[in-house]
C-alpha positions as CSV (number, residue, x, y, z in Angstrom):
1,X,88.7,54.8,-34.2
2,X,85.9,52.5,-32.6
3,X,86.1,51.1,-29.1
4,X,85.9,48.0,-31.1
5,X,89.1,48.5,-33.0
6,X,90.6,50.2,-29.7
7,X,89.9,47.0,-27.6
8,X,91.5,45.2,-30.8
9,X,94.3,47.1,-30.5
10,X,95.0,46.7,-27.0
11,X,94.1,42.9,-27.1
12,X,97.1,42.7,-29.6
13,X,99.8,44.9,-27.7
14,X,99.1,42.4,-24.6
15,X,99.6,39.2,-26.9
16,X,102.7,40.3,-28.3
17,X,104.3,41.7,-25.1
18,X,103.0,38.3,-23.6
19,X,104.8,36.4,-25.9
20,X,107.7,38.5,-26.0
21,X,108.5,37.5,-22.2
22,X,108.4,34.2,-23.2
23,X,110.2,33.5,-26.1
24,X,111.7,36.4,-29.3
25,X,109.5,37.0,-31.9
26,X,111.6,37.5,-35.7
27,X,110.8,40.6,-37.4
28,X,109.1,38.6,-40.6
29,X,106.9,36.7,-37.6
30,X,106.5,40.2,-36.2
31,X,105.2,41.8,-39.6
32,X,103.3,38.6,-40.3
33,X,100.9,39.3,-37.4
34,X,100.8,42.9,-37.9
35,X,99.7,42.6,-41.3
36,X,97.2,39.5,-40.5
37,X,95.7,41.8,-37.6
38,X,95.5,45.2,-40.0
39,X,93.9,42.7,-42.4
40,X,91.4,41.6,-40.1
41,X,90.6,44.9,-39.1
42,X,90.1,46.3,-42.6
43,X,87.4,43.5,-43.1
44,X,85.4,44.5,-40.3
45,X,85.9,48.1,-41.4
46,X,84.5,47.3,-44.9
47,X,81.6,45.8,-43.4
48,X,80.8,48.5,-40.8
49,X,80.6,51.1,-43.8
50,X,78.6,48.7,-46.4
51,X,75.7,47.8,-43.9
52,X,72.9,49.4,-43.5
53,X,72.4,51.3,-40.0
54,X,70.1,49.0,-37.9
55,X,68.8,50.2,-34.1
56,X,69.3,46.6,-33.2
57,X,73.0,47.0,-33.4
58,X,72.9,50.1,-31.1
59,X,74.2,49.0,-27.5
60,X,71.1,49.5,-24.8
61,X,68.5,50.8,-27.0
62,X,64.9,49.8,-26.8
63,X,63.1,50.6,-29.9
64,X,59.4,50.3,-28.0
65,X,60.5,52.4,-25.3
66,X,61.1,55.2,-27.9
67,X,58.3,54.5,-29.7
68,X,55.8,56.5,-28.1
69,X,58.6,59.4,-28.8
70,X,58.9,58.9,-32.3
71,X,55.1,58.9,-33.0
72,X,55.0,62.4,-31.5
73,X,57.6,63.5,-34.2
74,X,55.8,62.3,-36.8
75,X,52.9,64.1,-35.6
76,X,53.7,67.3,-33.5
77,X,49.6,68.1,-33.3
78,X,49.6,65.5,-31.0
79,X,51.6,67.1,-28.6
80,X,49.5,69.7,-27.6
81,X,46.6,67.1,-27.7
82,X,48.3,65.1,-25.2
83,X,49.0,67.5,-22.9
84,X,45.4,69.0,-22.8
85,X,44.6,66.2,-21.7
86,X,46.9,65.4,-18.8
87,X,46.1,69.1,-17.4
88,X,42.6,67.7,-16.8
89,X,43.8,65.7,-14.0
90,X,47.5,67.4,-13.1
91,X,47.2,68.2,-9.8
92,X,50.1,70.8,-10.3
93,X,47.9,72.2,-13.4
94,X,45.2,72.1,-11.4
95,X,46.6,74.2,-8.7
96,X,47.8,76.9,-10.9
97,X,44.0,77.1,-12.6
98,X,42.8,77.3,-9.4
99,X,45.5,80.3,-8.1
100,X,45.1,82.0,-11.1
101,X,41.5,82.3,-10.8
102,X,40.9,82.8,-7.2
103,X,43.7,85.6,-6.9
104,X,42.5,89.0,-5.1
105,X,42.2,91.6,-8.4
106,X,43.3,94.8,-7.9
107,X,42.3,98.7,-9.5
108,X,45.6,99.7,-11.0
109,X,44.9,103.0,-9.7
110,X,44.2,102.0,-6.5
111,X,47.5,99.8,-6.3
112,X,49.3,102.7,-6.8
113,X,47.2,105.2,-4.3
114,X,48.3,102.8,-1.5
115,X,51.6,102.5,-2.5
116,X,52.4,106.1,-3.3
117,X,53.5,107.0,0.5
118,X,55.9,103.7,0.2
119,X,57.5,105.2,-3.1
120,X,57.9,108.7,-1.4
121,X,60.1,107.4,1.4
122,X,61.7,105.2,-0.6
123,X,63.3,107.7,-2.1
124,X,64.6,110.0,0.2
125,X,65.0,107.1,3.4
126,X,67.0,109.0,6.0
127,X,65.3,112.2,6.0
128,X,62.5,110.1,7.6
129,X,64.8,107.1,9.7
130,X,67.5,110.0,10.9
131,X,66.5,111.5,14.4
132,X,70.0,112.3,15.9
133,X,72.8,113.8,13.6
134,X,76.0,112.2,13.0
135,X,78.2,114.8,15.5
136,X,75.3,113.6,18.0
137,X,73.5,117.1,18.2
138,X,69.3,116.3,17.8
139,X,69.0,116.0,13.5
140,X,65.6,116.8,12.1
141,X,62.7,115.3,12.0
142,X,60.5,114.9,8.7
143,X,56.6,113.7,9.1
144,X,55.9,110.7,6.9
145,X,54.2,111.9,3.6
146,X,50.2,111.4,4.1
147,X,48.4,108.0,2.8
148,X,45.7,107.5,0.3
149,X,43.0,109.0,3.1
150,X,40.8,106.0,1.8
151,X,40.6,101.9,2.0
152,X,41.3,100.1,-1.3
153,X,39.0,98.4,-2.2
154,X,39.5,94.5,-4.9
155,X,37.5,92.0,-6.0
156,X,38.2,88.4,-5.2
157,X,36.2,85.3,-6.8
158,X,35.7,81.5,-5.2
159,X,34.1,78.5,-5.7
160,X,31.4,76.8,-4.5
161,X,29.9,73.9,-5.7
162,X,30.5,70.1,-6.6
163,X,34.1,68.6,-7.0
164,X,34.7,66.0,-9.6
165,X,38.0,63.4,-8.9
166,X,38.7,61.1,-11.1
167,X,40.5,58.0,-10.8
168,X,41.1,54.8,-12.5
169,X,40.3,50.8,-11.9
170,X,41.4,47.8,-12.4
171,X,39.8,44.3,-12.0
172,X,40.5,41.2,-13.6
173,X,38.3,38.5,-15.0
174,X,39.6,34.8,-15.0
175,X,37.9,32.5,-16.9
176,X,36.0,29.7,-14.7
177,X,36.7,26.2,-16.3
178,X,34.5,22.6,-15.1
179,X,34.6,19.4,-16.4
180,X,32.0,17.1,-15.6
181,X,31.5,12.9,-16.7
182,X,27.6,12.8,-17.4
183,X,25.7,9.5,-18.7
184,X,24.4,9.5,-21.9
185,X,22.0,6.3,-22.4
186,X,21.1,5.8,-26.5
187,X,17.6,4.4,-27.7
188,X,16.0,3.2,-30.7
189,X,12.6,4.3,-32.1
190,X,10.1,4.3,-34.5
191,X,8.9,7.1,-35.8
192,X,5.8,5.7,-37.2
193,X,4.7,3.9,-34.1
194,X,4.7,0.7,-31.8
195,X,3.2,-1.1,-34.7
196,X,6.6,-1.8,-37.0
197,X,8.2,-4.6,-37.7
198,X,11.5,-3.6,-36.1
199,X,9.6,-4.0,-32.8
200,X,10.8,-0.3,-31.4
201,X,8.8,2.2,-29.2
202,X,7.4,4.9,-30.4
203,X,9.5,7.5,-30.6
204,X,6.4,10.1,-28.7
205,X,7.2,7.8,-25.8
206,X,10.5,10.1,-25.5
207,X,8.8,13.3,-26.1
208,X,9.2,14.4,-22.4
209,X,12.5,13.2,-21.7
210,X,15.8,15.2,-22.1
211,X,16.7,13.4,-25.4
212,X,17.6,14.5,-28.9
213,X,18.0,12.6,-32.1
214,X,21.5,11.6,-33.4
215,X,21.3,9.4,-35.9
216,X,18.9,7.1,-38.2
217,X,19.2,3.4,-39.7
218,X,17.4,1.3,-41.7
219,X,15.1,-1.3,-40.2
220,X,14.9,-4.5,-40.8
221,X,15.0,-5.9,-44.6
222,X,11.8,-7.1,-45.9
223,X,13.0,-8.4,-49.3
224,X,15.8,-9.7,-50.4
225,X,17.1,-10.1,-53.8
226,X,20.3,-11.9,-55.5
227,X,22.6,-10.4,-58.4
228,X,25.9,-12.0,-58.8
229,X,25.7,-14.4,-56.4
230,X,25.2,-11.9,-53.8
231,X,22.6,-11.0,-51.6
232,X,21.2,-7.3,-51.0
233,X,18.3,-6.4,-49.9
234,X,15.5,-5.1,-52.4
235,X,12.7,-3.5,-49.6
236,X,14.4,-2.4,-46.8
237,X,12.5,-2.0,-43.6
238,X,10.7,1.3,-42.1
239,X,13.5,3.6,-40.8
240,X,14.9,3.6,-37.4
241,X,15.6,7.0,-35.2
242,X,18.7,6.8,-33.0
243,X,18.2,8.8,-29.8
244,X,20.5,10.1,-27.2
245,X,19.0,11.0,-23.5
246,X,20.5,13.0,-20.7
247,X,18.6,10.4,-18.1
248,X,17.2,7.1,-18.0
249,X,13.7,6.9,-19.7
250,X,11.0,5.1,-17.4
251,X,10.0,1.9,-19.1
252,X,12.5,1.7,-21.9
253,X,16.0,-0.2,-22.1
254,X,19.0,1.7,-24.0
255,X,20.8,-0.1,-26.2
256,X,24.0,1.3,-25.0
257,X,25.2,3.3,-22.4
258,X,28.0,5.3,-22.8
259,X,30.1,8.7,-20.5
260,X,30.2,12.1,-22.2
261,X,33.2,14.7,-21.0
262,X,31.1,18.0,-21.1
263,X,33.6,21.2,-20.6
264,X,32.1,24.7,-19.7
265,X,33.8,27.7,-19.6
266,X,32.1,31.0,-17.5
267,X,34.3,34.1,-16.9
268,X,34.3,34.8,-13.5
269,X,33.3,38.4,-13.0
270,X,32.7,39.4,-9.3
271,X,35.8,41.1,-9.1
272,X,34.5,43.9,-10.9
273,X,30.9,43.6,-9.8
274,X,31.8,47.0,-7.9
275,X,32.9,49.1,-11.0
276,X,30.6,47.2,-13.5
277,X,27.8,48.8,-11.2
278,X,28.6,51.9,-10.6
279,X,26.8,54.3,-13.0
280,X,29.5,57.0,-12.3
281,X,32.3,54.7,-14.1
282,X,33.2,53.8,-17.7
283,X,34.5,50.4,-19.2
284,X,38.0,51.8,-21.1
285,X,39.7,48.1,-22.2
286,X,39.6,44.9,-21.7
287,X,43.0,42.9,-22.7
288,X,44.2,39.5,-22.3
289,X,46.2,39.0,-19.8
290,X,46.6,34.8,-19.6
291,X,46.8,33.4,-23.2
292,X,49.8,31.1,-23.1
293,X,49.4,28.2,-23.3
294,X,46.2,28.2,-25.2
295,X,45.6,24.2,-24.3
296,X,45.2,23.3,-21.0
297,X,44.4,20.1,-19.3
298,X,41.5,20.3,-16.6
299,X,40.7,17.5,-14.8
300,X,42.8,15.1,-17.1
301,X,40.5,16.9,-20.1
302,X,43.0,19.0,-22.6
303,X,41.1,22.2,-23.0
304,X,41.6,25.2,-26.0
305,X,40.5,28.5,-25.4
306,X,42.6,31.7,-26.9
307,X,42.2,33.7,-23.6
308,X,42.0,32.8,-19.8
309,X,42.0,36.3,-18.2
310,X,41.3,39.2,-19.0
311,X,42.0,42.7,-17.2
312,X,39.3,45.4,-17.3
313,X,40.0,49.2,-17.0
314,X,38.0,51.6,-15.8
315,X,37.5,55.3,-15.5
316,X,35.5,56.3,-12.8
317,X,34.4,60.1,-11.2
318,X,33.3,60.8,-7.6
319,X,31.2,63.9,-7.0
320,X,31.6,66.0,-3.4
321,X,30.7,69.1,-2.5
322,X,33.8,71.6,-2.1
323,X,34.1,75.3,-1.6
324,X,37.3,77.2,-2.0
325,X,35.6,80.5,-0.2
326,X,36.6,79.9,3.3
327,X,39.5,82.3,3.4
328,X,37.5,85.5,1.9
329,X,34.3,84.3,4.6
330,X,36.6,84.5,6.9
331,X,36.7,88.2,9.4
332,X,39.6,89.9,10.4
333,X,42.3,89.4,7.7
334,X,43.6,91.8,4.9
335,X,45.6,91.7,1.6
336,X,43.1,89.5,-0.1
337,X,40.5,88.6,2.2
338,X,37.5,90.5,3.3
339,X,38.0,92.7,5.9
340,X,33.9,92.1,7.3
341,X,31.3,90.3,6.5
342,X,27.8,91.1,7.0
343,X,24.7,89.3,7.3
344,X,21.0,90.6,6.0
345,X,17.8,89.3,8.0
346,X,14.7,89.6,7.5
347,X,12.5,90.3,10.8
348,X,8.4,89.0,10.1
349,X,5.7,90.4,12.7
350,X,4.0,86.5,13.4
351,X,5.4,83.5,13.6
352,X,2.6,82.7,10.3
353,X,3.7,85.4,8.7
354,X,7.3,84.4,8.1
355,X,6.0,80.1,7.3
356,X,4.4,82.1,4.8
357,X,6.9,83.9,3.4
358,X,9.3,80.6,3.8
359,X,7.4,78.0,1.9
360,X,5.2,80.6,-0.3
361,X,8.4,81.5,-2.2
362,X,9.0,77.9,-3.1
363,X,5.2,77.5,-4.4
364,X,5.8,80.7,-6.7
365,X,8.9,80.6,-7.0
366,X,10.0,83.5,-5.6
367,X,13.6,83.2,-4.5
368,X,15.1,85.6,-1.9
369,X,17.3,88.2,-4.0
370,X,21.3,88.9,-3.2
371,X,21.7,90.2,0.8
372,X,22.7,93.4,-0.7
373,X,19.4,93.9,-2.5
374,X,16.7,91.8,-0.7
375,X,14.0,94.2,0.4
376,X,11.8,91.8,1.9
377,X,8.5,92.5,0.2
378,X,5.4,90.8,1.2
379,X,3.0,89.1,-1.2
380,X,1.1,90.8,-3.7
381,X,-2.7,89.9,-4.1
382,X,-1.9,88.0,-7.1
383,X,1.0,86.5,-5.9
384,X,-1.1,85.5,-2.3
385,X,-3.9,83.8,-4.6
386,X,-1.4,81.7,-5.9
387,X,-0.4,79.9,-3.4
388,X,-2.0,76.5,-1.8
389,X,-2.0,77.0,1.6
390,X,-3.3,73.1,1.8
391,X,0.1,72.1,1.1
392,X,2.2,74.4,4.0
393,X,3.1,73.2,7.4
394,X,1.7,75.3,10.0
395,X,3.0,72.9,12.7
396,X,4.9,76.0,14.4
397,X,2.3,77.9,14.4
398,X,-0.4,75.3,15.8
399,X,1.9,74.5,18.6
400,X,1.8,78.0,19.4
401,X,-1.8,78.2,19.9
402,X,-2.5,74.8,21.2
403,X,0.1,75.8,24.1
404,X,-2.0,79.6,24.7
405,X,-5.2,77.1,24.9
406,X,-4.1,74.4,26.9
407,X,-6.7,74.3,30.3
408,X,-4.7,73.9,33.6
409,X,-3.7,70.9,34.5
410,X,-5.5,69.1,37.5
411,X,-3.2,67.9,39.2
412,X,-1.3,71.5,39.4
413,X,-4.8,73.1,40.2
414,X,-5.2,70.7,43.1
415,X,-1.4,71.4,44.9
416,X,-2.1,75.2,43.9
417,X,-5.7,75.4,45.9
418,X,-4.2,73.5,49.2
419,X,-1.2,75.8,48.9
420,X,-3.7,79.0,49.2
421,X,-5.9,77.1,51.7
422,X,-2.0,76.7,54.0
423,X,-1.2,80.0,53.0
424,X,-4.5,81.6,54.2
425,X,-4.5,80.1,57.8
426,X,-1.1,80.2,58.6
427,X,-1.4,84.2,58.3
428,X,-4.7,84.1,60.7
429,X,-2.7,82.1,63.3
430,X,-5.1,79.2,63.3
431,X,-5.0,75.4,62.2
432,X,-7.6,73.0,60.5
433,X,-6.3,70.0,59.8
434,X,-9.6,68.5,58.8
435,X,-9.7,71.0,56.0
436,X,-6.2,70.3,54.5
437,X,-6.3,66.4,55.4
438,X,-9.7,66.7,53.2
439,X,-7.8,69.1,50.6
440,X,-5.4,66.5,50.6
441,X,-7.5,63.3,50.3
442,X,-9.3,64.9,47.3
443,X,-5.8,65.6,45.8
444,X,-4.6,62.0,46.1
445,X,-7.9,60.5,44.8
């Protein structure tokens, strides 16, 4: 039974125990309406199982938010399309890549050297935890089974290098609409000169003006003929060009001046001036967003256009450097970290010697090798011809030997000879102060 036909149900029990408070009901009246109701029942029955099943007719369902669903059952490759490409920016995903391949690795054979002495007592406990026995009297003692007698040693792997992020942006473009009332003044002309019979310019006259031609007409008749009592004309005149000018023409007289209604439409774009710039980020869509009501009215002017904004979507990457090694550089931790780290150096016997080892190896190139194998070599002849030793900078090494050069300074020299001059006298008892005011004087000048 449907909740339909339930609710029926009920909604009849309460109109006949309604009416039965108010007044009796006869048995035929009573088996009337029983058999009207069962009647009307066993229509909508009928109907229920002729008609076609239709999602419509299902209470609360949403045929376009199941859509995306039913596409993917149609098509189960898609699936695993779909979710390759949501790993690539899962930050969950990304975080197991990243554990996964980072993880301390282990020699199974080592893992089990270390963990031997664990199994042994493991497996007998008390003989090693039980010091006193039970009655109190001192138990025995068993040493703890030896270790591995060596470290164990793993490999652990990290990153270093550039992180990409991506991320996604959104600007919208409206669409910039101006109506403007501009002038337009109309002239006649003659394209065959001043000399016409029309008496119009010459159309040249308008050749630097903002005008453009928008019409012709005959010029005046210059015969006329009859044929039935009417009168037409047999030689019509030299033709007549119609212009229409932006701006009034110096020197000539429209005809007529009349307002044009000139509508411009310009999508405003600044909004995504950033993203449309940035080389690192990718145009994905661009949908309408605005589109009803198509006509508009602007400035009294009813205007048409299909769209009036648009969203843009973007897909843009940022680049930083990132390193994932700062837990295994790290000293004094264990159980997948290093344990030391060491440094290799290499020691030069000059200052020049080690600018030439520095900014040689660039010239070459001759990179330093790993700080486990680096032997730190010197050049060999061939590699020492090489190299343009125009294009080092011996800076270092210049200041070194301009400051082993560099002559006493005067002023130093002077305050050193007068304290020699003070220091001689005063150990001979005697006193000339001519001889240090002239020390002095010399000093200050």
């Amino acid at each position: 039974m449907t909740g339909r036909t339930l609710a029926h149900l009920l909604a009849a029990l309460l109109a006949l125990t309604s009416a039965a408070s108010i007044h009796a009901q006869t048995r035929d009246e009573a088996r009337a309406d029983g058999k009207d109701f069962a009647t009307e029942l066993l229509g909508e029955a009928r109907e229920a199982a002729t008609t076609n099943p239709d999602a419509a007719r299902v209470p609360n369902f949403d045929p376009q938010a199941t859509r995306d669903l039913q596409d993917l059952a149609r098509d189960p490759d898609k699936i695993e399309a779909r979710g390759r490409s949501a790993a690539t920016t899962s930050t969950p995903m990304r975080t197991i890549r990243d554990s996964m391949a980072n993880r301390a690795r282990f020699e199974p054979n080592e893992i089990e050297d270390v963990i031997a002495r664990s199994l042994a007592i493991n497996e007998t406990p008390l003989d090693y935890t039980s010091g006193m026995a039970i009655s109190g009297s001192q138990g025995s003692c068993v040493p703890l089974p030896p270790g591995s007698g060596s470290a164990a040693t793993y490999t652990a792997t990290c990153n270093t290098g550039t992180r990409i992020d991506q991320s996604v942006g959104q600007c919208t473009v409206p669409l910039v609409t101006r109506v403007s009332q501009q002038p337009q003044y109309h002239y006649l002309c003659s394209p065959f000169g001043s000399f016409n019979l029309a008496g119009e310019p010459d159309c040249g006259e308008f050749s630097g003006a903002l005008c453009r031609v928008t019409g012709h007409r005959d010029g005046p008749c210059l015969q006329w003929g009859w044929s039935g009592g009417r009168k037409w004309c047999t030689e019509p005149g030299d033709p007549i060009t119609e212009l229409t000018c932006d701006e009034q023409v110096a020197g000539q007289t429209p005809y007529r001046i009349a307002t044009a209604t000139t509508v411009t439409t310009t999508p405003d774009e600044s909004q995504c001036t950033g993203l449309a710039d940035n080389s690192d980020c990718t145009l994905d869509a661009e949908i309408c967003t605005d589109s009803d009501p198509q006509t508009r009215v602007i400035d009294g002017v009813s205007v048409t256009r299909p769209c009036w904004e648009w969203q843009r979507s973007y897909t843009c990457i940022a680049r930083e450097a990132a390193t994932d090694c700062s837990d295994i550089e790290s000293q004094g931790k264990f159980l997948g970290v290093c344990l030391t780290k060491k440094k290799v150096y290499c020691c030069f016997e000059s200052k020049l010697s080690r600018v030439l080892q520095e900014q040689g190896r660039l010239q070459l190139p001759k990179p330093w090798d790993k700080p486990k194998e680096e032997q730190c070599e010197g050049f060999t002849l061939d590699e020492f011809a090489r190299l343009d030793l125009s294009q080092m900078d011996f800076s270092e090494v210049y200041a070194e030997f301009t400051e082993a050069a560099r002559l006493p300074d005067e002023l130093e020299t002077s305050i050193l000879i007068q304290q020699k001059i003070e220091d001689y006298y005063a150990r001979s008892g005697q006193t000339y102060p001519f001889v240090i005011a002239e020390a002095r004087l010399t000093m200050n000048e």
